[in-house]
MIDOTOR-384347 format. One record per residue (C-alpha): x, y, z; residue in three letters. Coordinates in Angstrom, 2 decimals, m for minus. Example, Ala and Ser with C-alpha at 12.3 -4.5 7.8 and 13.67 -1.06 7.14 Angstrom:
[[12.30 m4.50 7.80] ALA]
[[13.67 m1.06 7.14] SER]
END
This chain:
[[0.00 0.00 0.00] UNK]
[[2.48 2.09 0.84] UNK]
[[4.74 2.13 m2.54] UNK]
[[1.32 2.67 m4.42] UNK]
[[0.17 5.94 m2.04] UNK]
[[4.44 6.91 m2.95] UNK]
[[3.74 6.49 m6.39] UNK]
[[0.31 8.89 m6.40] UNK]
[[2.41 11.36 m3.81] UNK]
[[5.41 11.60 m6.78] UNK]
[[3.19 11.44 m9.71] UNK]
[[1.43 14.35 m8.11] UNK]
[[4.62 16.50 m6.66] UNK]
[[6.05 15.79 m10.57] UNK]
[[3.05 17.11 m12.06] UNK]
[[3.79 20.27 m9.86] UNK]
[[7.13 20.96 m11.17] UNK]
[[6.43 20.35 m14.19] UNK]
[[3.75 23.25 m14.21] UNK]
[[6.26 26.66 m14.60] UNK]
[[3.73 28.77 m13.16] UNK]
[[2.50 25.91 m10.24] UNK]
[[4.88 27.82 m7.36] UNK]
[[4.02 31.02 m8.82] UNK]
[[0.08 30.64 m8.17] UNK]
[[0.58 28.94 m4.86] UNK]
[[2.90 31.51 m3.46] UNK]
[[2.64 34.24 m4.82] UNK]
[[m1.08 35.34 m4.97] UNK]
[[m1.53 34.40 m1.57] UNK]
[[1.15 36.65 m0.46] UNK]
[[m0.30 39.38 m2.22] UNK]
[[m3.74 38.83 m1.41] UNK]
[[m2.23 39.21 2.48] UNK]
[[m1.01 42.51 2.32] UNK]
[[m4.27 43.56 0.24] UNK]
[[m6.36 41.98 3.42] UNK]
[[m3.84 43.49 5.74] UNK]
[[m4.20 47.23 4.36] UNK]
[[m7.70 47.64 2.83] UNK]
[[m9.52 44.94 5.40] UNK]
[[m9.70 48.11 8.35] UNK]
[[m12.67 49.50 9.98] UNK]
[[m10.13 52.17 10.46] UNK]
[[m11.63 55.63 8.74] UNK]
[[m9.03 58.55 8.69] UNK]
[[m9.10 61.90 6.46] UNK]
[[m12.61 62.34 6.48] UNK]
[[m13.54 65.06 4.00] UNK]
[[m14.99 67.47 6.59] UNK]
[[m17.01 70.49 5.99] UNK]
[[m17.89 73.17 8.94] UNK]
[[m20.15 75.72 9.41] UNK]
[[m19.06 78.18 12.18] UNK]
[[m21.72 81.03 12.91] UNK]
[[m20.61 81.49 16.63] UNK]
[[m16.91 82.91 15.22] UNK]
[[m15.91 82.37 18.61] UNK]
[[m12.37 81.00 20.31] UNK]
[[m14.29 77.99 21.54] UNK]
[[m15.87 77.68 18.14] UNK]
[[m12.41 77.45 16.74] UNK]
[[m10.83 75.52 19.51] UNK]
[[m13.43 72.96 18.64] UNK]
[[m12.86 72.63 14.69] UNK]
[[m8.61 72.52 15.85] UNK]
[[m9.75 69.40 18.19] UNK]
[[m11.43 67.97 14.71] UNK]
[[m8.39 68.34 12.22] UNK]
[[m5.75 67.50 15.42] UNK]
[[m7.09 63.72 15.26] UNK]
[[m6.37 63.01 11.85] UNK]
[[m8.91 61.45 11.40] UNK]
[[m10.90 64.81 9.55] UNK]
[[m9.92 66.89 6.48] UNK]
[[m11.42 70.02 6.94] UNK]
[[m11.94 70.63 3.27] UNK]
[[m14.57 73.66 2.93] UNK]
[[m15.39 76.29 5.73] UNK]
[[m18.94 77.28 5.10] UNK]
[[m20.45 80.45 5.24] UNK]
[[m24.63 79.53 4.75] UNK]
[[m26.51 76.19 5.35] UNK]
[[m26.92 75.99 1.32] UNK]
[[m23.17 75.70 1.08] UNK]
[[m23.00 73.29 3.35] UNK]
[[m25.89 71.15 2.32] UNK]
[[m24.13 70.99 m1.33] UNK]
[[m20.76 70.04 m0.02] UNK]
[[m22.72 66.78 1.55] UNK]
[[m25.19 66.48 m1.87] UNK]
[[m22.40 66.43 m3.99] UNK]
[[m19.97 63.58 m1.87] UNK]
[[m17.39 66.58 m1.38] UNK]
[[m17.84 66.36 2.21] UNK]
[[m19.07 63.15 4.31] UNK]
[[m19.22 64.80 7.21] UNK]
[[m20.71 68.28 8.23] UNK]
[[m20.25 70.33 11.67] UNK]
[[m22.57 73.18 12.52] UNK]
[[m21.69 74.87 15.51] UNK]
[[m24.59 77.67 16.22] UNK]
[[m24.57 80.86 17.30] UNK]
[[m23.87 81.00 20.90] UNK]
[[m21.76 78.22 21.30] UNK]
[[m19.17 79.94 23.54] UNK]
[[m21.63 81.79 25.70] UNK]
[[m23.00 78.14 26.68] UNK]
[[m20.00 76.66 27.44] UNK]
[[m19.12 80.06 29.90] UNK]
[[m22.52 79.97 31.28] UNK]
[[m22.49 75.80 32.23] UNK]
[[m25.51 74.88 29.72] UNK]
[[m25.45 72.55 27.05] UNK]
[[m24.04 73.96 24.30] UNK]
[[m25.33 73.06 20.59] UNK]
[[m23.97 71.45 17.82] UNK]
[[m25.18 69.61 14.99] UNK]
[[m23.57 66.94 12.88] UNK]
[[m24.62 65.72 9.38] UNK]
[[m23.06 62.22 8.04] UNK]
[[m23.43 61.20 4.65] UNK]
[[m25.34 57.97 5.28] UNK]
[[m25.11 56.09 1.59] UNK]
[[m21.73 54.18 2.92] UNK]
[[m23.45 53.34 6.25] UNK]
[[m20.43 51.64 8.20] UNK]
[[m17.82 54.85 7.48] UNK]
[[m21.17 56.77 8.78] UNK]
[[m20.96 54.71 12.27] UNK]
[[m17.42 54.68 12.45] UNK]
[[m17.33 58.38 11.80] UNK]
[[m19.94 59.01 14.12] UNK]
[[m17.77 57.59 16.81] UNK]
[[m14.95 59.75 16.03] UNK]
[[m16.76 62.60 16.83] UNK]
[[m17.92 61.55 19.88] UNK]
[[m14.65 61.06 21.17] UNK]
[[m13.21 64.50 19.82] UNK]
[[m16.56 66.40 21.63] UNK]
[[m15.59 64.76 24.53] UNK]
[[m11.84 65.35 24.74] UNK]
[[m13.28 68.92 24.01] UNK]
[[m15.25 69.00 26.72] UNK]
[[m12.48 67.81 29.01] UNK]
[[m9.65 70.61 27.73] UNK]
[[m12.33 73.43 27.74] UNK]
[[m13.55 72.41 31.16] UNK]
[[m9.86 72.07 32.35] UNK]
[[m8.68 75.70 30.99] UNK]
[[m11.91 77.31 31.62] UNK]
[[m11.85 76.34 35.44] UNK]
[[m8.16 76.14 36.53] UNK]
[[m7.45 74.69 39.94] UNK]
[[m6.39 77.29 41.62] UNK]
[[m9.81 79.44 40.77] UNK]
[[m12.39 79.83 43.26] UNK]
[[m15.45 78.48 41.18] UNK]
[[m15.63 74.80 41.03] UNK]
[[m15.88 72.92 37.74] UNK]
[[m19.14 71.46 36.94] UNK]
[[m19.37 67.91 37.68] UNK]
[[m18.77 65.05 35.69] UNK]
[[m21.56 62.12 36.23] UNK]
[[m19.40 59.56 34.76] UNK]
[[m15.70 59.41 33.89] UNK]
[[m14.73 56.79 31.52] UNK]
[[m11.38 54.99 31.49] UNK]
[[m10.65 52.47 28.55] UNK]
[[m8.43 50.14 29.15] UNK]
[[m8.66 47.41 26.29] UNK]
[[m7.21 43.61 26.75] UNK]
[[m5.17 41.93 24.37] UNK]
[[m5.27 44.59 21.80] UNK]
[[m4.25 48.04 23.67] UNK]
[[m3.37 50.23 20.07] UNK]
[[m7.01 48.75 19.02] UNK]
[[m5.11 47.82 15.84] UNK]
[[m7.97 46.39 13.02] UNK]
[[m5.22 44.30 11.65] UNK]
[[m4.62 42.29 14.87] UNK]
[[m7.55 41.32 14.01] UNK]
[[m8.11 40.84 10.58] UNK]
[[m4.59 38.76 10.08] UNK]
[[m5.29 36.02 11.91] UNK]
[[m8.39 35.99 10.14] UNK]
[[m6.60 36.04 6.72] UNK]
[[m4.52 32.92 7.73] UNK]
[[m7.96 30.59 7.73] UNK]
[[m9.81 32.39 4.93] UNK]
[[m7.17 32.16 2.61] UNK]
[[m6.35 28.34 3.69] UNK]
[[m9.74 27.82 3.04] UNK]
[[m10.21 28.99 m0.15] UNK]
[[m6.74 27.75 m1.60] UNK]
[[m6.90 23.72 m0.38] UNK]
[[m10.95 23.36 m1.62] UNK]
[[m10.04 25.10 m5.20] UNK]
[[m6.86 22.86 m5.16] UNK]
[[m8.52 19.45 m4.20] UNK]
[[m11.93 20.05 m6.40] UNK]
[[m9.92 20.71 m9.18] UNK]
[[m7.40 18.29 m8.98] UNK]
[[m9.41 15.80 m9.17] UNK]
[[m11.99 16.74 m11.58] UNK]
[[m9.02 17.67 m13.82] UNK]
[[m7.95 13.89 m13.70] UNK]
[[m11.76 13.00 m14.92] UNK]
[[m11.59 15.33 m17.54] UNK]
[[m8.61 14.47 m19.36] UNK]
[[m9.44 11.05 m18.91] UNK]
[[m6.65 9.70 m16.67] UNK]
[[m8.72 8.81 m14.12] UNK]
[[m10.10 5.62 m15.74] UNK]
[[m5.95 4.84 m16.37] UNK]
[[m4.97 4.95 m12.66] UNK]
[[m8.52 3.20 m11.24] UNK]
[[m7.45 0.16 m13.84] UNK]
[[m4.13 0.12 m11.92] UNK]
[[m3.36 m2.43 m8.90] UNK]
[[m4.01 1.40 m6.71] UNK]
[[m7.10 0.84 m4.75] UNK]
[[m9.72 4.04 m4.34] UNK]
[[m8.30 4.43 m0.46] UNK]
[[m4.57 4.92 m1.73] UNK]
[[m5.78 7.21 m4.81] UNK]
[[m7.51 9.25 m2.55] UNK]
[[m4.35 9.06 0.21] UNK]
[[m1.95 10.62 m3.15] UNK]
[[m4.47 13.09 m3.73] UNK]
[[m5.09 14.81 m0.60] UNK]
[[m2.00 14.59 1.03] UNK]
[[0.13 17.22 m1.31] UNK]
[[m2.75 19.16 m1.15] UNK]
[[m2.74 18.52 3.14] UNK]
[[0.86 19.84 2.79] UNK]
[[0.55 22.59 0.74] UNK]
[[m2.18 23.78 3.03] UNK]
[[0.06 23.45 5.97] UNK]
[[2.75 25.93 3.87] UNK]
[[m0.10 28.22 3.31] UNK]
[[m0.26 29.06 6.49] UNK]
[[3.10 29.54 7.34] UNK]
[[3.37 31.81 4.57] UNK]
[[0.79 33.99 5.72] UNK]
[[1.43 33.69 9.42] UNK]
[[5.12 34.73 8.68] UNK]
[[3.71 37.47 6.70] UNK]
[[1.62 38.64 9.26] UNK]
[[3.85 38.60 12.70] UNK]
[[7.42 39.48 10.37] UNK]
[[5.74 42.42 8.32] UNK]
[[2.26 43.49 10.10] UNK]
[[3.65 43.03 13.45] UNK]
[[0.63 41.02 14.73] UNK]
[[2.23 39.53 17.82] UNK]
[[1.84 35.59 18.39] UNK]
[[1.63 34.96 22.18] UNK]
[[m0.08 31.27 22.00] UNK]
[[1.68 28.17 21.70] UNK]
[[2.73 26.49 18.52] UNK]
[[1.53 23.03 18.97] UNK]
[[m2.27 24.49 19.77] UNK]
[[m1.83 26.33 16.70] UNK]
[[m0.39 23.01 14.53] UNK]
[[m3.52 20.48 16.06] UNK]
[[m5.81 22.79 15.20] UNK]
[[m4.78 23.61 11.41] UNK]
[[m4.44 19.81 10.72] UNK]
[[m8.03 19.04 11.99] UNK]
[[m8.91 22.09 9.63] UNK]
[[m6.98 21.16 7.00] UNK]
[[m8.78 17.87 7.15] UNK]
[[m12.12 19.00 7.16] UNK]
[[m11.61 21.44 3.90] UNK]
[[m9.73 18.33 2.24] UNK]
[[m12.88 16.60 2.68] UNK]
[[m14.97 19.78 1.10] UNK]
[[m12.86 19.46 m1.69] UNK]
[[m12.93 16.17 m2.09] UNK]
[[m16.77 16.28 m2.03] UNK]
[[m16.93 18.87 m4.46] UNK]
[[m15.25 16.93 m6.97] UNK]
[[m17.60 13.96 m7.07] UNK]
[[m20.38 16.82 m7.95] UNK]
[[m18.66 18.32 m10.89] UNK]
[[m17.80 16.64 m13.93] UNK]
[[m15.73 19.48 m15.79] UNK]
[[m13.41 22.70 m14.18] UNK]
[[m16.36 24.58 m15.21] UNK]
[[m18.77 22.71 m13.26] UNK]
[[m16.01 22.88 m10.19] UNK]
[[m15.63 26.11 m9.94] UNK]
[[m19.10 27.42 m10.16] UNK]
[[m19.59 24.93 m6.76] UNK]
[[m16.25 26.52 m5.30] UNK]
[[m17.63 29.87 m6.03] UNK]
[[m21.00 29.00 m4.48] UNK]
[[m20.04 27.39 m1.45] UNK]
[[m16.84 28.97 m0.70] UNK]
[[m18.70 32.59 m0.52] UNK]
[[m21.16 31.14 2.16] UNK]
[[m18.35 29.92 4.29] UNK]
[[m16.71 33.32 4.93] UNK]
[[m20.21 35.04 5.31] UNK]
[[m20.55 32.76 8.13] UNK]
[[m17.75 32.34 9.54] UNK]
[[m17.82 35.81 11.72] UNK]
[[m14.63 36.91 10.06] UNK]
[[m16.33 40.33 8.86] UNK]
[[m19.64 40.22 10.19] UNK]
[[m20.57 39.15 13.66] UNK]
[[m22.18 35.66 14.17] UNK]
[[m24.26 37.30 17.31] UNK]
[[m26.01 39.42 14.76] UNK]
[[m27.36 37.17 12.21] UNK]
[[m31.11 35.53 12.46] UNK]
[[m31.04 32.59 14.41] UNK]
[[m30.78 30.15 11.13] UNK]
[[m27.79 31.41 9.93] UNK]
[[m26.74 31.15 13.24] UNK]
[[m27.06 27.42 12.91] UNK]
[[m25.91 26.91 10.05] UNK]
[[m22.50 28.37 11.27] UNK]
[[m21.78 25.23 13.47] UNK]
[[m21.33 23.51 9.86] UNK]
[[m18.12 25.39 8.97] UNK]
[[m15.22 24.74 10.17] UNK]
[[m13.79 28.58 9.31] UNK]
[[m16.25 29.46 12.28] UNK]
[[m14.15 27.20 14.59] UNK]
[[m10.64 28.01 12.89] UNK]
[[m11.00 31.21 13.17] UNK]
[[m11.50 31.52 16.70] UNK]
[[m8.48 29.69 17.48] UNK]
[[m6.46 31.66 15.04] UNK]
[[m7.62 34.89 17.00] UNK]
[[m7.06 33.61 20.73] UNK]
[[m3.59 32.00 19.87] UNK]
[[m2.27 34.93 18.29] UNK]
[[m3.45 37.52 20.91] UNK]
[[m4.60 35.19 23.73] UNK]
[[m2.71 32.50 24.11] UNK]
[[m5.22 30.51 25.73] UNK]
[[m4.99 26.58 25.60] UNK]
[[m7.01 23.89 24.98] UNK]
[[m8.87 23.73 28.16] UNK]
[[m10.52 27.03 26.78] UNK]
[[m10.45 26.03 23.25] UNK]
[[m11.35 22.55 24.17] UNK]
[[m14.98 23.55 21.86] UNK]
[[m13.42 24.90 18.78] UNK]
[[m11.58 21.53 18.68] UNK]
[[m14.26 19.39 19.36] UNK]
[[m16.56 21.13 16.30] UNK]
[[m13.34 21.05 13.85] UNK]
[[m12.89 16.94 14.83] UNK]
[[m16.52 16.20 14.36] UNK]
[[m16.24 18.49 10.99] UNK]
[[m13.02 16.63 9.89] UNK]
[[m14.51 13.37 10.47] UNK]
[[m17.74 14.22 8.74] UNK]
[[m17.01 15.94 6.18] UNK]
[[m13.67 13.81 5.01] UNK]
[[m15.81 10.21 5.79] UNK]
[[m18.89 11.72 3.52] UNK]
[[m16.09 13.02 0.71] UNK]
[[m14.37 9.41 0.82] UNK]
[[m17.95 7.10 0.32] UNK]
[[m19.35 9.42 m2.38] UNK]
[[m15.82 9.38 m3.68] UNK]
[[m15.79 5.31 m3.73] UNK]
[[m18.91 5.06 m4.91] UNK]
[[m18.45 7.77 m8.12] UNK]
[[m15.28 5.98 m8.83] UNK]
[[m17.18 2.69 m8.68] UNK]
END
């Protein structure tokens, strides 16, 4: 059994270096596609295109629109002189983000009354709306702070007015709130993912298609040993995958890795093993490339939908919810996260193993009888 399962292994590795451009599309697009994730993948907004609208013309007033542009994270691009001017700098997309500070802003603050201020956000691109929304939040309040500081200096006589709540952040495991210490780790499963199921689908539907596969099944090889030689390089390239990206994330993203390796290694071999078996069942559906890939595309897109990478599980409907304890990504990617900025162990990951071993065992046992049977 053995020298057969050598013979598919070589056969298959040979077929590799044959193809010139074989190390080219397994390395090199997946490297690339990492540093895409890695700088576009943010929930990060910065230079908003900012327009204000000042009619108080007052040193707070001002003080106020220098807190704005100080963050970075606004471009004050047009100073406003009418609420028509304004409106038009948010109609036409030159602005996503409008500040009116009314008349009277100043003699508020001196006075101890709420002082007003409106903000417009351009809602079309809803998430930069949110995220922008925040931003100005936290500039009002560091506003509030510095006025209220300056304005009542300790040694005065009044007393500043009262805070009811002071807020403190102090964040775990991510202190710089860095998107890509997140999104990395997510990278090295999504990308795993989609590059062992194209691989093993269309290996195999390759061999149908050409008509080799009828050569090899005539062969002493028995279906167990051709399926051993065709998953296994595929098992191994997966396993380079992600040491590719995970050196590509801690070496040039800086994404610390705090867990331990051997957590890390069990858990991409039971993953590995349950997208082998996707693959593999993928293949017995499809009779042509064409056919493969049009399944890849369909059920590939689902995965990462639901695999809380982007989009939190917590806030889907209930069903999809369910559904997400049938993808192994879900499970993957929680380890990826906790190992890299965790480094929690198995007796708190002890679940995410458990669903990637029933996964691996399902999913690889279904691929294998549908695969005997197709073959037979």
């Amino acid at each position: 059994m053995f020298e057969r399962v050598h013979a598919m292994l070589v056969k298959e590795f040979l077929e590799l270096r044959r193809d010139r451009w074989a190390m080219f599309r397994l390395v090199v697009p997946l490297a690339i596609q990492v540093l895409v994730y890695g700088y576009a993948a943010t929930f990060t907004v910065n230079h908003v295109p900012t327009a204000v609208l000042d009619l108080d013309h007052s040193a707070a007033s001002r003080e106020l629109v220098s807190h704005f542009v100080a963050t970075g994270r606004f471009d004050v691009i047009d100073a406003a002189h009418s609420q028509r001017e304004l409106g038009r700098d948010v109609d036409t997309g030159r602005a996503s983000v409008a500040v009116v500070i009314h008349a009277g802003f100043a003699q508020y603050l001196q006075n101890g009354r709420r002082a007003p201020l409106q903000v417009i956000v351009d809602g079309t691109n809803s998430n930069t709306a949110l995220i922008a929304l925040g931003y100005v939040n936290q500039v009002v309040a560091q506003f509030q702070a510095d006025w209220a500081r300056e304005a009542w200096p300790r040694d005065a006589g009044a007393a500043p007015p009262a805070l009811a709540v002071a807020l403190h952040e102090r964040p775990w495991f991510n202190p710089g709130i860095d998107d890509r210490w997140f999104f990395i780790p997510g990278v090295v499963g999504t990308l795993t993912l989609i590059q062992v199921v194209s691989l093993t689908a269309f290996a195999v539907v390759r061999e149908r298609e050409v008509g080799t596969l009828e050569q090899i099944m005539v062969s002493p090889i028995r279906p167990v040993e051709f399926i051993l030689g065709k998953t296994v390089p595929f098992f191994l390239i997966g396993l380079g995958d992600v040491a590719i990206v995970t050196a590509i994330g801690i070496g040039w993203f800086r994404v610390p890795f705090v867990g331990n390796w051997l957590v890390m290694l069990a858990a991409v071999t039971l993953f590995l093993l349950a997208t082998l078996g996707i693959g593999l069942l993928l293949s017995t559906f499809s009779r042509t490339q064409q056919q493969a890939f049009a399944l890849n595309f369909f059920l590939v897109n689902p995965l990462f939908i639901l695999s809380g990478f982007a989009f939190p599980i917590d806030a889907m409907p209930r069903v999809l919810q369910w559904l997400t304890f049938a993808n192994p990504l879900r499970y993957f990617l929680v380890v990826l996260r906790d190992e890299f900025l965790k480094g929690v162990g198995i007796g708190v990951l002890w679940p995410q193993f458990a669903g990637l071993a029933v996964l691996s065992v399902v999913m690889l046992g279904a691929s294998v009888l549908r695969f005997r049977k197709s073959l037979d």
